[in-house]
C-alpha positions as CSV (number, residue, x, y, z in Angstrom):
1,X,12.1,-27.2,7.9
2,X,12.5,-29.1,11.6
3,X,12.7,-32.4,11.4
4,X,11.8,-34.5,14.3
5,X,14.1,-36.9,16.2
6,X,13.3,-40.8,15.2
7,X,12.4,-41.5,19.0
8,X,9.8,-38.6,18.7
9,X,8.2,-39.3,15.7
10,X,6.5,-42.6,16.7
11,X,5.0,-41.2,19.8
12,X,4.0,-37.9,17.6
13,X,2.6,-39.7,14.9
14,X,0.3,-41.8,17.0
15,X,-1.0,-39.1,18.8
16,X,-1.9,-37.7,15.2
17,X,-3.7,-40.6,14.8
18,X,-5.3,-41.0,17.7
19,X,-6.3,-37.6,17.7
20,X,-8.1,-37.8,14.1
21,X,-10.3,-40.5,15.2
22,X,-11.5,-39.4,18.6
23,X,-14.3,-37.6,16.4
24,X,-15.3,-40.5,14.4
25,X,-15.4,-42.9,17.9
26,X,-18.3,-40.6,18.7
27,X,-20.5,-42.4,16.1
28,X,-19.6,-45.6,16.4
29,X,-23.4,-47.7,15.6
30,X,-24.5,-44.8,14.8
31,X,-25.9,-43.5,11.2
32,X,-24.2,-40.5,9.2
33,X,-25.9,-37.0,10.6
34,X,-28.0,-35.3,8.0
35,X,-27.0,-31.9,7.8
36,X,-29.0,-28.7,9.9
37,X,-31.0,-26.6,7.1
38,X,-29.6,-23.4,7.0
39,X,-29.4,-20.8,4.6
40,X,-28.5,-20.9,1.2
41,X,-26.9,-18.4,0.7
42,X,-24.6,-18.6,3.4
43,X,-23.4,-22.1,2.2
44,X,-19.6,-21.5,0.4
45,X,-20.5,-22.5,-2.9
46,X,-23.6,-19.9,-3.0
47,X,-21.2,-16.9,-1.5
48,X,-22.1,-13.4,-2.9
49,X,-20.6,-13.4,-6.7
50,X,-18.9,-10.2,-8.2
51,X,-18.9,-10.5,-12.0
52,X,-18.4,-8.0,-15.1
53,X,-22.1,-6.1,-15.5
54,X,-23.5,-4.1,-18.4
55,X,-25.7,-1.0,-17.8
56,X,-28.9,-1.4,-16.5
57,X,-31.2,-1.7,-18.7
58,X,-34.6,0.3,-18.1
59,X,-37.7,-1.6,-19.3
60,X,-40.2,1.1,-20.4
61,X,-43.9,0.2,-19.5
62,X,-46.6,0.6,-22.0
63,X,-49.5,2.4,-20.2
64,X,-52.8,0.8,-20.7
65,X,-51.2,-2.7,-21.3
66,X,-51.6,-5.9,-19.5
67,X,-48.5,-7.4,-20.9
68,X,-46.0,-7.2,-18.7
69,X,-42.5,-6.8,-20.2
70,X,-40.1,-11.0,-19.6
71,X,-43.5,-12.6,-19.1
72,X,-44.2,-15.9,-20.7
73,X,-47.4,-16.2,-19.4
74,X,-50.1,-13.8,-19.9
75,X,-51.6,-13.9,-16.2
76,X,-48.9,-15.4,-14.5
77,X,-45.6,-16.7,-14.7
78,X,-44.7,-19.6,-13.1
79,X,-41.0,-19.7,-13.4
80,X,-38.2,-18.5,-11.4
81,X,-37.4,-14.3,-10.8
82,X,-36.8,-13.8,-7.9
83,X,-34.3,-14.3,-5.0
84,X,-36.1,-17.2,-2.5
85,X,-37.3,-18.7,-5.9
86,X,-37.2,-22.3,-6.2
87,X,-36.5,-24.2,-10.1
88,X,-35.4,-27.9,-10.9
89,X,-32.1,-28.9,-12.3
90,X,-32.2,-31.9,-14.7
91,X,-28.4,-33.2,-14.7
92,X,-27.8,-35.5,-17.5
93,X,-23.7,-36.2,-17.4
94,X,-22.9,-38.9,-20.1
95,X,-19.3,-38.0,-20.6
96,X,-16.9,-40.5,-22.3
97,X,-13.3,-39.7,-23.5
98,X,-10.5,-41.8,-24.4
99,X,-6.7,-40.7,-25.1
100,X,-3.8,-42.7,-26.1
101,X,-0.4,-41.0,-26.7
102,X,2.9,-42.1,-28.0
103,X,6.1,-40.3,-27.8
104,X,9.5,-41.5,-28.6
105,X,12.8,-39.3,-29.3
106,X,16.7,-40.5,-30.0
107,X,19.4,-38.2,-30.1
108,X,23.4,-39.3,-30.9
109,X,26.2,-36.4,-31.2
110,X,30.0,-37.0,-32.0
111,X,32.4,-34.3,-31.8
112,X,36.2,-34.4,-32.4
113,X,39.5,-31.9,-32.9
114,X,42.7,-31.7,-33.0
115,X,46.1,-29.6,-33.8
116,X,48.1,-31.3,-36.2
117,X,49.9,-28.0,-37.6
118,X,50.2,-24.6,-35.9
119,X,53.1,-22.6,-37.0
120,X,54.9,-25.1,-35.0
121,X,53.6,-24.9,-31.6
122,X,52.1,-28.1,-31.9
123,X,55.6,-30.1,-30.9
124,X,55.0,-27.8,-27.6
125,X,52.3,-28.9,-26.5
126,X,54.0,-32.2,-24.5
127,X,55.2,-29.1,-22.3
128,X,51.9,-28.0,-21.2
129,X,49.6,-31.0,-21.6
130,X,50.5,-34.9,-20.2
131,X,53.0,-36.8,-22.6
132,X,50.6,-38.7,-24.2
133,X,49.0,-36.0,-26.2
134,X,48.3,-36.7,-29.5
135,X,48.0,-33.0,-31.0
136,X,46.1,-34.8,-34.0
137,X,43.3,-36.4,-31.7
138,X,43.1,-33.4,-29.0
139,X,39.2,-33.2,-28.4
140,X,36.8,-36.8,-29.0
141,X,33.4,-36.6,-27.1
142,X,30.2,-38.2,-27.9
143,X,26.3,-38.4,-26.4
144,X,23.8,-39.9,-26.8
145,X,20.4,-40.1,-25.8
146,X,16.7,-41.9,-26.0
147,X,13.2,-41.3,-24.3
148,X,9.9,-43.3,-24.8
149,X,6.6,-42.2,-23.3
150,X,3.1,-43.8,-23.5
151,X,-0.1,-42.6,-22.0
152,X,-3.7,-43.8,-21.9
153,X,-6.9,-42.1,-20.8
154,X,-10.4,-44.0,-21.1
155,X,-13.4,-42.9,-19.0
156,X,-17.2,-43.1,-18.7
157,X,-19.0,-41.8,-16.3
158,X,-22.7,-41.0,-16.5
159,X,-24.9,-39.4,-13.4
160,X,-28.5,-38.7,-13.9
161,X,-30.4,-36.5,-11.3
162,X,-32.8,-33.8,-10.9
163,X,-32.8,-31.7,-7.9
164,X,-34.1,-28.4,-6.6
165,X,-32.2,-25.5,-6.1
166,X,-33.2,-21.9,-4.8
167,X,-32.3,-18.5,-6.4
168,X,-29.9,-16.9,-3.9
169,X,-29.0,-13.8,-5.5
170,X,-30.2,-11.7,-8.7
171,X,-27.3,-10.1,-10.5
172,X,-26.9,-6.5,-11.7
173,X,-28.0,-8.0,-15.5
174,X,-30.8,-9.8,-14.6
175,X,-28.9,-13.4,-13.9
176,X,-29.4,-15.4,-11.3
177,X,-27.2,-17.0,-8.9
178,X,-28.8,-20.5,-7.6
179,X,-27.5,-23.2,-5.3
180,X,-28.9,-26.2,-3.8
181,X,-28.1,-29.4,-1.8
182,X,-29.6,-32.4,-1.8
183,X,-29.5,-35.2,1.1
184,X,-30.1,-39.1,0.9
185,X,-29.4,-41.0,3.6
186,X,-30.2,-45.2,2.9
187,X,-29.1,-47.1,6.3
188,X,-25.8,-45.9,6.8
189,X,-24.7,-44.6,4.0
190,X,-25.4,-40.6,3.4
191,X,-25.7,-39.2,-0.7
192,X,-25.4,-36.0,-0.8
193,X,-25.0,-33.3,-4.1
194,X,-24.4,-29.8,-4.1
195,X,-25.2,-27.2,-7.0
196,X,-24.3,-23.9,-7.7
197,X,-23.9,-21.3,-10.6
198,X,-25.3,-18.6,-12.6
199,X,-28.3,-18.9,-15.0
200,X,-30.1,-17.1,-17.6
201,X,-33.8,-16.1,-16.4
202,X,-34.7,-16.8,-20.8
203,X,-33.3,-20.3,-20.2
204,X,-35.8,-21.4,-17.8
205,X,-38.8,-23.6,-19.1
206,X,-42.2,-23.5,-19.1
207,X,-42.3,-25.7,-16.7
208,X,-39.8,-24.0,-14.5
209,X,-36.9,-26.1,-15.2
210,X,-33.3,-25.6,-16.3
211,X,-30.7,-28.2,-17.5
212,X,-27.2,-28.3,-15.8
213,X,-25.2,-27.7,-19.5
214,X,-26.8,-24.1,-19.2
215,X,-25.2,-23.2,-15.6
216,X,-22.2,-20.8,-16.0
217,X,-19.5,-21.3,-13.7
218,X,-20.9,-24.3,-12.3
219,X,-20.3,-26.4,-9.5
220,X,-22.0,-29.9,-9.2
221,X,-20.4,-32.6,-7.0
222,X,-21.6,-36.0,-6.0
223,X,-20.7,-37.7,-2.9
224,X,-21.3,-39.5,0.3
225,X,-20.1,-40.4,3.5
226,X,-20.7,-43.6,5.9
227,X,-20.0,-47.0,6.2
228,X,-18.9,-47.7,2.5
229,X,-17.4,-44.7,1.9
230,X,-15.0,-44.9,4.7
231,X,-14.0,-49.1,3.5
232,X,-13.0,-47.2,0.4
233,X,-10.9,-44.8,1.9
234,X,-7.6,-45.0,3.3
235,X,-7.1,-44.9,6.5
236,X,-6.0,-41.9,8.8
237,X,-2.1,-43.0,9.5
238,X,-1.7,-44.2,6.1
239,X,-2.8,-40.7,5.0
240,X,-0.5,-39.0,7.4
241,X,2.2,-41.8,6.6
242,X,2.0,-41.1,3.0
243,X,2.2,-36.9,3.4
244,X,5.3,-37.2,5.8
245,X,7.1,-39.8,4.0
246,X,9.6,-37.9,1.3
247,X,10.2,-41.3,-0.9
């Protein structure tokens, strides 16, 4: 990798700088954008999903009958099945773990030889080795070595929310694909979550709700940007000072 000369660093580094912020001076006074409505299905998180199917199944209709086969109402059924759908997601994240770990190892070797007797080619050995060879004490080493480790985890974190999503895509076996974002904006600060996942149409309730622990291969993130977000970030040339900096 090139590495850049010290007097062309500086200059390069505050352009890098300057250049990252020229698109935040634009909204200076000015509150965080809410986002254009577009298409779910063309956000990333609701992209078109390729996943192991079963064979189709072929539902066989009773003539004569006014039951109609995955209905849970007998004259209509107000939940989710089909793509454009709308259905509520309850998220109810009360996770708490703690971890503490412990680890300590010691290890001490010794090792020694020597020659004393051999056939008499012991008295020889001043002839190939330094004078002061001892052929009784040839070889003394020793090691040794220690290692202590501690670790400790402890978090809470709890997020309760309910927020729509829309059905974006019915898979092969009857699953849906769903995704859905949600906006907040309070002065100038901007809340926004994002959902996405497959569901089970027989896990949908009555009252055409789902809740988030039955979402395969789900995403759910909660986040903001604005004022207060950007106090608790760091800022741009300590970012780039931190990524360029090798120690």
């Amino acid at each position: 990798m090139r590495t850049l000369p010290p007097r062309t660093l500086v200059p390069f580094l505050a352009l890098t700088v300057a250049l990252a912020g020229c698109g935040r001076l634009a909204d200076v006074g000015q509150a965080p954008r809410l986002s254009e409505i577009s298409n779910p299905a063309m956000a990333p998180e609701a992209r078109v999903i390729s996943m192991p199917m079963p064979r189709p199944n072929t539902n066989e209709q009773v003539p004569s009958s006014l039951w109609r086969t995955g209905s849970r109402d007998f004259f209509r059924d107000p939940r989710a099945k089909q793509v454009g759908d709308l259905l509520t997601v309850i998220i109810n994240i009360a996770d708490q773990a703690q971890l503490q770990n412990q680890t300590q190892r010691q290890r001490s070797n010794a090792e020694s030889a020597g020659v004393p007797n051999f056939f008499g080619l012991e008295s020889r050995l001043p002839a190939v080795l330094p004078d002061a060879v001892n052929p009784s004490s040839l070889v003394d080493m020793d090691s040794s070595s220690s290692s202590s480790g501690t670790g400790t985890i402890q978090r809470n974190e709890r997020i309760a929310m309910r927020a729509a999503a829309v059905v974006t895509e019915v898979l092969p076996n009857g699953n849906f694909v769903i995704a859905g974002r949600q906006e907040v904006r309070v002065n100038y600060e901007l809340r926004e979550m994002r959902i996405a996942g497959v569901i089970r149409p027989e896990d949908i309730t009555n009252v055409n709700t789902i809740d988030y622990d039955k979402i395969a291969e789900a995403r759910i993130t909660y986040g903001g940007r604005g004022q207060i977000t950007d106090v608790q970030q760091p800022r741009y040339g300590q970012q780039v000072f931190d990524i360029i900096m090798p120690f």
